[in-house]
C-alpha positions in Angstrom: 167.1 61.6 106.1 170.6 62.0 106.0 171.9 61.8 109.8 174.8 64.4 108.2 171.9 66.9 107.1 170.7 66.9 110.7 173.8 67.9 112.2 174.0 70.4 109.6 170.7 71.3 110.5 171.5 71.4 114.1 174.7 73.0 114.2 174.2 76.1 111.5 170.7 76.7 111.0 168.4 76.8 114.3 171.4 78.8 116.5 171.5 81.1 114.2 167.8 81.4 113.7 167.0 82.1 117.0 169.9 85.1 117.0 167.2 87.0 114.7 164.1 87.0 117.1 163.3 88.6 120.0 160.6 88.0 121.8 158.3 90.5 124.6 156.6 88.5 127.1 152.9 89.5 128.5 153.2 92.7 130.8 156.2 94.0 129.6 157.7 96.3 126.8 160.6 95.7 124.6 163.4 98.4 124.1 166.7 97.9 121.8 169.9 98.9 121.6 171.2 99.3 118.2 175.3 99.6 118.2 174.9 100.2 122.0 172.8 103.1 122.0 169.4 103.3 122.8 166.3 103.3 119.7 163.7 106.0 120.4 161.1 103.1 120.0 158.6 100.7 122.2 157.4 97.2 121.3 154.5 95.8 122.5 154.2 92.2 123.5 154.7 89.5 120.8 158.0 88.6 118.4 159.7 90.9 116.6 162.5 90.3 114.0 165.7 92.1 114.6 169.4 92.2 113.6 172.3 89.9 115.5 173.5 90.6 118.9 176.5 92.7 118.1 174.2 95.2 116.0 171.2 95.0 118.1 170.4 94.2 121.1 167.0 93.6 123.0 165.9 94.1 126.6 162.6 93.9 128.4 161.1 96.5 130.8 158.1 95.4 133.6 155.2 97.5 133.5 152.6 95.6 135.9 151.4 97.0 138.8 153.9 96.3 141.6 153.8 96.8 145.2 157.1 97.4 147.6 157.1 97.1 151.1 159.0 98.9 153.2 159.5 98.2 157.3 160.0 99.7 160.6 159.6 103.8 159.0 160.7 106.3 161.7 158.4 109.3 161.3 158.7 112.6 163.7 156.1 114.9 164.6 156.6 118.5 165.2 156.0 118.1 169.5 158.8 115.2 169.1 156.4 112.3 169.5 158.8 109.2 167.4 156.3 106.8 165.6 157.4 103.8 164.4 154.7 102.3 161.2 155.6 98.2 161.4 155.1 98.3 157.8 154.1 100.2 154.6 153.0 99.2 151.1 153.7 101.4 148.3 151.9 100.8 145.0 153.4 101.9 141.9 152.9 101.3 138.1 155.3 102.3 135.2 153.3 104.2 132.4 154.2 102.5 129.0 154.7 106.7 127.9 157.7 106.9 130.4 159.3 103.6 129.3 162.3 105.3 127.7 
């Protein structure tokens, strides 16, 4: 092969390939912008072919299971006893239906 034709290759044709995919990775759903502003559509996990970053753009939205932590919580009781919980998980899950 020519070693020209590789640059060529190199320098034209794989950056700008890549500009047209986007991919979603496992446990998350894709949203895009087109022009800025938000599509009224999901994507499910995989690779989706889309327009060029200045017409479209794509981001990616976790939907796992996730678990925050949150320490030393103050609570009151009515007779003014202070109790003071160490630690407390909070579970919480984003439904894929409130995505947008």
């Amino acid at each position: 092969m020519n070693i020209s034709f590789l640059i060529f290759l190199l320098a034209f044709i794989l950056p700008t390939h890549a500009l047209f995919w986007s991919s979603v990775s496992e446990g998350n759903l894709g949203i895009f912008y087109s022009f800025g502003s938000l599509t009224q559509q999901t994507f499910l996990p995989g690779l989706y072919f889309r327009a060029p970053w200045p017409i479209t753009a794509a981001s990616q939205v976790n939907i796992r299971p996730q678990t925050d932590q949150i320490h030393k919580v103050l609570c009151g009781t009515t007779d003014g006893l202070n109790l003071i919980f160490e630690q407390v998980d909070v579970g919480n899950t984003l439904s894929a239906d409130n995505v947008l």
